[in-house]
Structure formats: structure tokens, C-alpha cells
N, CA, C and O atoms as a DFTB+ gen file, in Angstrom:
576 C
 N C O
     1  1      77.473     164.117     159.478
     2  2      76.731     162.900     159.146
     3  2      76.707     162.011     160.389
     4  3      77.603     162.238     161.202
     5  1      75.922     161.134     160.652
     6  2      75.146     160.466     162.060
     7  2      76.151     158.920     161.719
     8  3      76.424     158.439     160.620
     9  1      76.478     158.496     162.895
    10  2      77.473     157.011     162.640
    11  2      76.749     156.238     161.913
    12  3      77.512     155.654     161.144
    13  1      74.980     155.710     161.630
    14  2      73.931     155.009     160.964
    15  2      74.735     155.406     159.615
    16  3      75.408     154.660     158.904
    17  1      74.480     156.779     159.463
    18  2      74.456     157.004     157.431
    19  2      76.400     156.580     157.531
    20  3      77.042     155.737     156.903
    21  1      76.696     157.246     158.231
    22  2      78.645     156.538     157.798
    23  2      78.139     155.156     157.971
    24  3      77.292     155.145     158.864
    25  1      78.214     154.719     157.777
    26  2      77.977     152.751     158.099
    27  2      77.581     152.311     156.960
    28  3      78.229     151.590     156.201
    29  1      76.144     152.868     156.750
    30  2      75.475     152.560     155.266
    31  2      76.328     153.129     154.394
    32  3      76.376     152.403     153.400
    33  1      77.147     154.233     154.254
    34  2      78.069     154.758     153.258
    35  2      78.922     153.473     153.060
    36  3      78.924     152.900     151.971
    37  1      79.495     153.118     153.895
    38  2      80.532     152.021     154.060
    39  2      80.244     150.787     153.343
    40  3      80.905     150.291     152.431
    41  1      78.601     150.129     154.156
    42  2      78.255     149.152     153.194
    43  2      78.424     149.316     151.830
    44  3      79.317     148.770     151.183
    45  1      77.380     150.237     151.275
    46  2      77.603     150.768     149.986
    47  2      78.418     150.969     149.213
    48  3      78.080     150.851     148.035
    49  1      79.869     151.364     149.526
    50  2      80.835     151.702     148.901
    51  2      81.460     149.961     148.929
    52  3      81.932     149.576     147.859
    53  1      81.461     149.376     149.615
    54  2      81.830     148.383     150.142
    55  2      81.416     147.045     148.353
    56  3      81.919     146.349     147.472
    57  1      80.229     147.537     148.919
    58  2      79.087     146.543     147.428
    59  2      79.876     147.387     146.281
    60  3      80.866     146.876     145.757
    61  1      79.494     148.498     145.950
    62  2      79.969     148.898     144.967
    63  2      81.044     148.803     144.054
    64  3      80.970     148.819     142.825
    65  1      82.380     148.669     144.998
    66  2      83.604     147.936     144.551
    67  2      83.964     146.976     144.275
    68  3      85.150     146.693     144.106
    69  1      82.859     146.107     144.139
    70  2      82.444     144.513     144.287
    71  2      82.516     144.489     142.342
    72  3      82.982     143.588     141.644
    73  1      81.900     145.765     141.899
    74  2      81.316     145.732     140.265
    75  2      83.144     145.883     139.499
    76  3      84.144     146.366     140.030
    77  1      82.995     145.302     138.208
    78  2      84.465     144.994     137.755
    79  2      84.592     146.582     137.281
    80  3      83.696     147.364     136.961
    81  1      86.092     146.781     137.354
    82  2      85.947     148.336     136.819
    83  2      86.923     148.442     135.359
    84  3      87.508     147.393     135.087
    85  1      87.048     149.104     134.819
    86  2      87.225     148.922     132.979
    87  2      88.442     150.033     133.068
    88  3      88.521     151.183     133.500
    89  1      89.517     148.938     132.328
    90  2      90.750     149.805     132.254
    91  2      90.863     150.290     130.879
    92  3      91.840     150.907     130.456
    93  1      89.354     149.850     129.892
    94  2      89.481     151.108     128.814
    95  2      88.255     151.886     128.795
    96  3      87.227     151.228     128.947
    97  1      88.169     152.777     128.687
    98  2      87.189     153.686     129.100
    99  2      86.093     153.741     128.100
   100  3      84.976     154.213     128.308
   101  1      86.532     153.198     126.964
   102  2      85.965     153.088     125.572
   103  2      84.711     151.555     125.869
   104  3      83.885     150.912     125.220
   105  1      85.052     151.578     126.698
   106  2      84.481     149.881     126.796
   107  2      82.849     150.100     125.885
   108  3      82.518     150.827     124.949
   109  1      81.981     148.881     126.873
   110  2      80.611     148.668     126.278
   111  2      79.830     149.421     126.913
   112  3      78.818     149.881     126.384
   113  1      80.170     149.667     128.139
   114  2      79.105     150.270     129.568
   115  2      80.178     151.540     129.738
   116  3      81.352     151.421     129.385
   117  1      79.645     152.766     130.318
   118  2      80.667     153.275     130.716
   119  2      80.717     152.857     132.404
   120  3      79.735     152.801     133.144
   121  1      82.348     152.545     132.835
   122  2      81.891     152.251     134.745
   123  2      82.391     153.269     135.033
   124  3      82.935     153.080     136.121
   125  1      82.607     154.658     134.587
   126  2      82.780     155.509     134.937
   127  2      81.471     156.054     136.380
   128  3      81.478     156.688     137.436
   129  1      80.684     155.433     135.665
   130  2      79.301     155.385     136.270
   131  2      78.948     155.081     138.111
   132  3      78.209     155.536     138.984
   133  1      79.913     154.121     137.972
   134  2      79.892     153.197     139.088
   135  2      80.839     154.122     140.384
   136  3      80.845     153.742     141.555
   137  1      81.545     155.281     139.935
   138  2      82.550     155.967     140.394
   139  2      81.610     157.017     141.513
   140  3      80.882     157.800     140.903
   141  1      81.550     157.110     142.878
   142  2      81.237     157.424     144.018
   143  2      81.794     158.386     144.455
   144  3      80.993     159.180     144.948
   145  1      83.251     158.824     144.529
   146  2      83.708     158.996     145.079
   147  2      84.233     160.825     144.643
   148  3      84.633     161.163     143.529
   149  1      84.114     161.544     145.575
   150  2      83.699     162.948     144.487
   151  2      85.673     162.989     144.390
   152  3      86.327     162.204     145.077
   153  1      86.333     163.984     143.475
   154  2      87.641     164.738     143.376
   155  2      88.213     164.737     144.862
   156  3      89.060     163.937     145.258
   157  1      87.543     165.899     145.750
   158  2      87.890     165.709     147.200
   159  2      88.070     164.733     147.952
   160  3      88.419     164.803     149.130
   161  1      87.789     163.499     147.172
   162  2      88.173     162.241     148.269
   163  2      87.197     162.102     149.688
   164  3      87.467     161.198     150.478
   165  1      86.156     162.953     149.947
   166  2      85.843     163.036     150.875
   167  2      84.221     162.020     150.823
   168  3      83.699     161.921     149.713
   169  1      83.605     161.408     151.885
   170  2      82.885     160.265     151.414
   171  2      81.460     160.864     150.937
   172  3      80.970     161.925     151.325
   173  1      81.182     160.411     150.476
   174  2      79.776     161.003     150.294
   175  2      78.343     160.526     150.335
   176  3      77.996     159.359     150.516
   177  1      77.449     161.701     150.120
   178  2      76.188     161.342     151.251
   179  2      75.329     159.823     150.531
   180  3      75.340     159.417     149.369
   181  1      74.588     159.216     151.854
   182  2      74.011     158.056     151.705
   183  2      73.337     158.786     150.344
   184  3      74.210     158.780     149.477
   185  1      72.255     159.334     149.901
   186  2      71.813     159.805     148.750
   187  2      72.368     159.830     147.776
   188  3      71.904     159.244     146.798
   189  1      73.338     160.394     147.725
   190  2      74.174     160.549     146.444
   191  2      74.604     158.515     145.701
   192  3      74.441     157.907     144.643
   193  1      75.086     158.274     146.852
   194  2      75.560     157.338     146.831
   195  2      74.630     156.210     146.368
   196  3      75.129     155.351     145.640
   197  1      73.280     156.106     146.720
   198  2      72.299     155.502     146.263
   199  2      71.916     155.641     144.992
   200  3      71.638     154.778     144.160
   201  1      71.929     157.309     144.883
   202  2      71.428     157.645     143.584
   203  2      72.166     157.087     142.672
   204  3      71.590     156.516     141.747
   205  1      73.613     157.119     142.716
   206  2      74.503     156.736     141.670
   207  2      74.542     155.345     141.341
   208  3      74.740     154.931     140.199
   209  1      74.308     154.461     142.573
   210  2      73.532     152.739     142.342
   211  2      72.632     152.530     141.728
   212  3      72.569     151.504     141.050
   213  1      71.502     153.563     141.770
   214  2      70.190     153.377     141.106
   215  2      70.743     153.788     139.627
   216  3      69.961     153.411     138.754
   217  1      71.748     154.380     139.186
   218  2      71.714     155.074     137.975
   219  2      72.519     154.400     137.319
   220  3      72.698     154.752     136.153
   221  1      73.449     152.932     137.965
   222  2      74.188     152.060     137.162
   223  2      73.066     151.369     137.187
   224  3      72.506     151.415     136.091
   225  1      72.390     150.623     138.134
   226  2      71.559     149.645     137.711
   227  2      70.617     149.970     136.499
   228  3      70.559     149.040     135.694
   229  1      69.844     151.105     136.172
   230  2      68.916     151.297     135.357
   231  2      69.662     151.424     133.636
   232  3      68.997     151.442     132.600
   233  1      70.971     151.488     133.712
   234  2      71.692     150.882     132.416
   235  2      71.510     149.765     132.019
   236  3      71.686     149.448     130.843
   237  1      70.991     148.694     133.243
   238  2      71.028     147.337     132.710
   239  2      69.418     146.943     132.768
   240  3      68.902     146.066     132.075
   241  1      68.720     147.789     133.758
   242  2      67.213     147.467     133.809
   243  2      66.740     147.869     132.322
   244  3      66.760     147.060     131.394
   245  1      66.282     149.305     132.186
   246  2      65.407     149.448     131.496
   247  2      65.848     148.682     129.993
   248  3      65.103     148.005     129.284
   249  1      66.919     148.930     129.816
   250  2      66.874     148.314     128.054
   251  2      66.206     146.706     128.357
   252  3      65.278     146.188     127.737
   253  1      66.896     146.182     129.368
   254  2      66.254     144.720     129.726
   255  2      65.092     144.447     129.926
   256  3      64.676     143.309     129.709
   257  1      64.142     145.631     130.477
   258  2      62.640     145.630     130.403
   259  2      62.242     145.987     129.401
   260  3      61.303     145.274     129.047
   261  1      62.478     146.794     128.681
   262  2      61.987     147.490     127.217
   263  2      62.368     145.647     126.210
   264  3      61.412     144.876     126.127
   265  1      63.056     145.430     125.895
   266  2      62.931     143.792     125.308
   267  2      62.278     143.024     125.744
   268  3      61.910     142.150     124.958
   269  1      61.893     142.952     126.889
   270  2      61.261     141.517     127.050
   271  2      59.523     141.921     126.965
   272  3      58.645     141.108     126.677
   273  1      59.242     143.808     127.388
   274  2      58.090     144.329     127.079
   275  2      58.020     144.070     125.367
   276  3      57.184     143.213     125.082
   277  1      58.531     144.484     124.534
   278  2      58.520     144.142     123.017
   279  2      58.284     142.726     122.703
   280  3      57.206     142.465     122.170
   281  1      59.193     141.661     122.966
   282  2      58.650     140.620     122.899
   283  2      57.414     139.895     123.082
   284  3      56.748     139.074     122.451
   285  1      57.345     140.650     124.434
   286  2      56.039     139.196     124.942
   287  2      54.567     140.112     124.063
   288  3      53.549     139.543     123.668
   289  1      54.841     141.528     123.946
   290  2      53.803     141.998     122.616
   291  2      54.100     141.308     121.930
   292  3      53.464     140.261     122.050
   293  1      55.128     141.295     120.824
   294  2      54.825     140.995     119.430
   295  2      54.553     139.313     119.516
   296  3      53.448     138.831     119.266
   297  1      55.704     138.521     119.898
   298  2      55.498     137.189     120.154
   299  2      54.526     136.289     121.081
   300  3      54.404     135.065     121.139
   301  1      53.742     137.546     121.932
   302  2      53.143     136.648     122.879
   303  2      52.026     135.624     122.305
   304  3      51.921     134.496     122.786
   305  1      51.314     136.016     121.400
   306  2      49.922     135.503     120.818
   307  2      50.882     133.954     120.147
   308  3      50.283     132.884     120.256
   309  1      52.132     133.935     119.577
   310  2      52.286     133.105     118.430
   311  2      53.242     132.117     119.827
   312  3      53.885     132.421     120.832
   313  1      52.753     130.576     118.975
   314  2      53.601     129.276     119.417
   315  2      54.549     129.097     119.367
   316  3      54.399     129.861     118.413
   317  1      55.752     128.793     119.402
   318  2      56.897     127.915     118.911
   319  2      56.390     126.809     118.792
   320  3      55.524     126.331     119.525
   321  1      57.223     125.986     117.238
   322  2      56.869     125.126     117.322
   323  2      57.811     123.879     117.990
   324  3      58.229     124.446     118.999
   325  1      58.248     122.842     118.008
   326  2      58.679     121.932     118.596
   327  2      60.574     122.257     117.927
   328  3      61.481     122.469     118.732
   329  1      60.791     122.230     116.551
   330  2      61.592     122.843     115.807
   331  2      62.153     124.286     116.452
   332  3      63.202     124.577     117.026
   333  1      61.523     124.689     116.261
   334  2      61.552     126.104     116.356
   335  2      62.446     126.015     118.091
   336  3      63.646     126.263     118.208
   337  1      61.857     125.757     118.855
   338  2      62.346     125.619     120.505
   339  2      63.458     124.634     120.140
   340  3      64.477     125.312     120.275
   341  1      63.754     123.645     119.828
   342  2      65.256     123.031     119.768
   343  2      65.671     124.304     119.431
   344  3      65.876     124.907     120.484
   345  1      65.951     125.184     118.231
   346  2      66.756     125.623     117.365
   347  2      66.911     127.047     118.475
   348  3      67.888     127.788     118.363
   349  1      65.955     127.272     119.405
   350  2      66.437     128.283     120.163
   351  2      67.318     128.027     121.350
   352  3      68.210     128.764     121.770
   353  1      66.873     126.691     121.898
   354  2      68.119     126.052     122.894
   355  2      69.291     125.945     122.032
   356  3      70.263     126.467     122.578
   357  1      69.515     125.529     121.050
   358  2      70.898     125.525     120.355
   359  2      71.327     126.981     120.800
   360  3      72.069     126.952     121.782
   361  1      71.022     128.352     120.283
   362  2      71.321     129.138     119.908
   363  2      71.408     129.814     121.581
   364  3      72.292     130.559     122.005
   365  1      70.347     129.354     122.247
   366  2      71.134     130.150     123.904
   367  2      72.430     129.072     124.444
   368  3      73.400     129.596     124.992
   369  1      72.401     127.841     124.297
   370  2      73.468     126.748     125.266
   371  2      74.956     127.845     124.046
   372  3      75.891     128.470     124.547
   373  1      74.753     127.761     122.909
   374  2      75.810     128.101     122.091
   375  2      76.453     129.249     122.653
   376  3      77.621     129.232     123.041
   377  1      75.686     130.262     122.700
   378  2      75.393     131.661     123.460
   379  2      76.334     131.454     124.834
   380  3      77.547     131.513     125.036
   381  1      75.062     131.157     125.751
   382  2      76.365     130.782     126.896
   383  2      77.839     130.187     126.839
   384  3      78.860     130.827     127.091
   385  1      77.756     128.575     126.386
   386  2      79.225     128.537     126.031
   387  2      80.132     129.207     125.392
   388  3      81.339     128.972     125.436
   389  1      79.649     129.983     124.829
   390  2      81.154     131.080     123.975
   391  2      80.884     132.147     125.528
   392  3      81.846     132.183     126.296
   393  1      79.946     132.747     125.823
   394  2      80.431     133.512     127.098
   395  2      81.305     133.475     128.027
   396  3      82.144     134.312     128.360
   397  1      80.965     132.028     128.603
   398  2      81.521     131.337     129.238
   399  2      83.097     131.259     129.221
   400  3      83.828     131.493     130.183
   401  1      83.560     130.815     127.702
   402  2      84.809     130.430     127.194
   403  2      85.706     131.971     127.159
   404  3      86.919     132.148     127.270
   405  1      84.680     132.895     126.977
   406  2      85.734     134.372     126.687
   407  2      85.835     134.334     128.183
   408  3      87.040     134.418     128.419
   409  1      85.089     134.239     129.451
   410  2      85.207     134.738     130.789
   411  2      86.491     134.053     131.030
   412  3      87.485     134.705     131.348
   413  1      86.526     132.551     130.873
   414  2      87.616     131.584     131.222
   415  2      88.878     132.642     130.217
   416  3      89.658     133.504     130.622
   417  1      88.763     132.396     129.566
   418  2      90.033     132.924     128.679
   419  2      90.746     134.494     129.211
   420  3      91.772     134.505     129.891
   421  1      89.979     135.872     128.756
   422  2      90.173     136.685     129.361
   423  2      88.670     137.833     129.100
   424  3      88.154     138.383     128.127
   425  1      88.456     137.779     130.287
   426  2      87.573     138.581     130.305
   427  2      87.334     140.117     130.024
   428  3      86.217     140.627     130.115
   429  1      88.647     140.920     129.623
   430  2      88.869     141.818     128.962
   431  2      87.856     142.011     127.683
   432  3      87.206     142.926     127.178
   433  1      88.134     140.416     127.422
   434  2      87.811     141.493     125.598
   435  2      86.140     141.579     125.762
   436  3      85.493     141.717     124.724
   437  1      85.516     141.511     126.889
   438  2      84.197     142.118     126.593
   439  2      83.859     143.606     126.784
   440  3      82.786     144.204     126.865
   441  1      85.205     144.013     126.829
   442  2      85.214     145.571     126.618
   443  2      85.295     146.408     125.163
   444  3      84.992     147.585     124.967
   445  1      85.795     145.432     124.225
   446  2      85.695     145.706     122.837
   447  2      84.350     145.208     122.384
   448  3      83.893     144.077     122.552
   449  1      83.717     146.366     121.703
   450  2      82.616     145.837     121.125
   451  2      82.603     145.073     119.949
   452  3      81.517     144.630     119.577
   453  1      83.643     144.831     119.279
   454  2      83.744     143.739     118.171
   455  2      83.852     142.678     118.537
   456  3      83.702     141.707     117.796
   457  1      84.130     142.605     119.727
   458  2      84.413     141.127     120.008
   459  2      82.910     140.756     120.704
   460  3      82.585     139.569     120.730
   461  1      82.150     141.606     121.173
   462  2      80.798     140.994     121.668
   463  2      80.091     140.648     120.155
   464  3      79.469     139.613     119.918
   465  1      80.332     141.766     119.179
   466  2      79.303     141.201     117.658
   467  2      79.994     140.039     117.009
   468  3      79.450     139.232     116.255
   469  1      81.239     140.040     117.378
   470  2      81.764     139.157     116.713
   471  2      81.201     137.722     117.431
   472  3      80.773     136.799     116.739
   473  1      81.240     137.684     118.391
   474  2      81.096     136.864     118.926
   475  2      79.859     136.081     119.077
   476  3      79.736     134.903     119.412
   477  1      78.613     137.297     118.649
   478  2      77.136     137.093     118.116
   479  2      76.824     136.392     116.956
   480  3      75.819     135.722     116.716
   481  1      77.945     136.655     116.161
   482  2      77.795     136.058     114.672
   483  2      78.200     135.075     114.481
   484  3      77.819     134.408     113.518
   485  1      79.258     134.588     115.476
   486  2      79.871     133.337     115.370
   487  2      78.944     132.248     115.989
   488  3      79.071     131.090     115.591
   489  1      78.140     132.515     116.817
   490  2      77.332     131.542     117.570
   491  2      76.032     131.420     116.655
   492  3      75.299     130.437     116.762
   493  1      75.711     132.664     115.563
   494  2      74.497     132.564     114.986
   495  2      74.587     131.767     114.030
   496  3      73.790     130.865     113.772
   497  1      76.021     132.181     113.168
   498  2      76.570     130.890     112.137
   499  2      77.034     129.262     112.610
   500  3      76.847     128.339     111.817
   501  1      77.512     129.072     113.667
   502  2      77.155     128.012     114.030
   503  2      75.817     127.291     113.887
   504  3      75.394     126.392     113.160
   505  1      75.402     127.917     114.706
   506  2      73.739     127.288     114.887
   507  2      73.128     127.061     113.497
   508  3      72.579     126.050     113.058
   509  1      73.392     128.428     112.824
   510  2      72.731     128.073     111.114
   511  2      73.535     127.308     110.684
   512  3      72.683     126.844     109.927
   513  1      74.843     126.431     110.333
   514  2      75.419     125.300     109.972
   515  2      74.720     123.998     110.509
   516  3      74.395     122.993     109.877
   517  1      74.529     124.377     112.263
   518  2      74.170     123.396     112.743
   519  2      72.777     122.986     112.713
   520  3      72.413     121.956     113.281
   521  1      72.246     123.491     112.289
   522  2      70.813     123.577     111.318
   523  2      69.961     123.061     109.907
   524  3      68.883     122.617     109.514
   525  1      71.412     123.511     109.450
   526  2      71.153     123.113     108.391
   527  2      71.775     121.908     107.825
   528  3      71.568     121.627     106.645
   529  1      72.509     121.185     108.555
   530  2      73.186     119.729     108.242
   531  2      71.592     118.992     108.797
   532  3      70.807     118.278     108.173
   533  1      71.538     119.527     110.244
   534  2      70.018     118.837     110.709
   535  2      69.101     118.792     110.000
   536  3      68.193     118.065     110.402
   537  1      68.903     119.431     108.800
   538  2      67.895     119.625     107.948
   539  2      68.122     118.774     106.921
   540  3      67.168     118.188     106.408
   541  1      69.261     118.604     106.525
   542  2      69.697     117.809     105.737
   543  2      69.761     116.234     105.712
   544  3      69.673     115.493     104.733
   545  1      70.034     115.733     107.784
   546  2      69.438     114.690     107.231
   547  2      68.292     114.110     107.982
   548  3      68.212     112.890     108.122
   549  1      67.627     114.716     108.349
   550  2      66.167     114.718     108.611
   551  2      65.197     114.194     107.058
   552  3      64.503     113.194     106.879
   553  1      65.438     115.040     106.377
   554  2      65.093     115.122     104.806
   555  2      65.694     113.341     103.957
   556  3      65.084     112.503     103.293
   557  1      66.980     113.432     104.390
   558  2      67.255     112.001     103.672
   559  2      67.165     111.230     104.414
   560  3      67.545     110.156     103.949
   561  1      66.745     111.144     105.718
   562  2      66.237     109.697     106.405
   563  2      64.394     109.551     105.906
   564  3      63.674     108.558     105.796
   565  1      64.063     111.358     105.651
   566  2      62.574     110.683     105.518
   567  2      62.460     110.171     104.370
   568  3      61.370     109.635     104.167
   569  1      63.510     110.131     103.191
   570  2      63.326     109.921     101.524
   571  2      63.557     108.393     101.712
   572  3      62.804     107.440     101.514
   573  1      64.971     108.475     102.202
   574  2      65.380     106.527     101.873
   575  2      65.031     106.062     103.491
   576  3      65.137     104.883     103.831
């Protein structure tokens, strides 16, 4: 191999170790994925090495393009209404702050997948509490 491709190997491996790696294997992602480095220990080619970048990233691309392609079909034609957009900022700021709070706390448990649904449901029931008190007195300020 030419000192250019050892170099770029280097960068590469370099970035690569940068990604968090999962001490249960069971996790959400496998980062088994992210793993470069063949049995032999010996480094390996700029290609390979790319390929295997391109093949973690497209775990997180395509499902991420395939949703937002679905969406902007089904939802693109229809409005939100004024309601409707509060109640979705609730539900992303909510979203983030519990993310946020597991990263601060320990960032482990986003390797259990109960704790990511769990953690979906807790922000969705919020928001629907926090919704529905809003509804509540929206309704009795417009009566009395």
C-alpha cells in the first residue's frame, strides 16, 4: 500500500473511533458494524474501510430518508393548523428534553430498547396530559 492510502487509512480509522462503541451487543444499532479492523490485526484497505463507513452510515440514512419521503407524500398537501403546530413543539422540546436528560444521566440505557419506547410513551403521555388540561381551560375561559 502507497504512504497516501496508509494516511487516509489512518484518518479514517482515526474518525471512526470517534463513533461510541456498545458494551451490549444486544443494543439498538448493531456497532459491531463500525468494527474495521479484520481478526489479523493487520490495517486494512482504504476501500474496505470506506465501504464499511458507507455501510454504518446508510443504517441511519435510508430509514431517515424513507420517513421524511412518506411524510412530505402523505402530509405534504394538508396544513397544520395553529393548534396543531403548538401541540407538535410540545411534543419535539418534550422529546429532546427527556433525550437530553438520559444523555446527562447515563447514556447507556439507550442501548435497551425499552427504555427508548419507554421513553416515547412517557413524553407522548405527557404532552396528552399537557393537552388536555390546555383544553380544559381554554373551554372554561371561553364559557365564563
Amino acid at each position: 500500500m502507497n504512504p497516501e492510502g496508509q494516511k487516509s487509512n489512518n484518518r479514517l480509522l482515526r474518525l471512526l473511533q470517534k463513533f461510541p462503541k456498545s458494551e451490549n451487543r444486544r443494543g439498538i444499532l448493531p456497532r459491531n458494524i463500525l468494527k474495521i479492523n479484520d481478526l489479523s490485526g493487520k490495517m486494512p484497505d482504504l476501500f474496505a474501510a470506506k465501504f464499511d463507513f458507507c455501510k454504518s452510515l446508510m443504517i441511519y440514512i435510508i430509514p431517515l430518508a424513507l420517513i421524511v419521503l412518506f411524510f412530505s407524500i402523505t402530509l405534504g398537501s394538508r396544513k397544520l393548523t395553529e393548534w396543531q403546530g403548538q401541540v407538535l413543539k410540545l411534543i419535539s422540546g418534550l422529546m429532546m428534553l427527556s433525550l437530553g436528560f438520559v444523555l446527562l444521566i447515563n447514556p447507556a440505557l439507550f442501548n435497551n430498547i425499552f427504555v427508548a419506547v419507554g421513553l416515547l410513551a412517557i413524553v407522548l403521555t405527557t404532552a396528552g396530559i399537557m393537552v388536555f388540561i390546555a383544553r380544559r381551560l381554554r373551554r372554561s375561559r371561553g364559557k365564563g
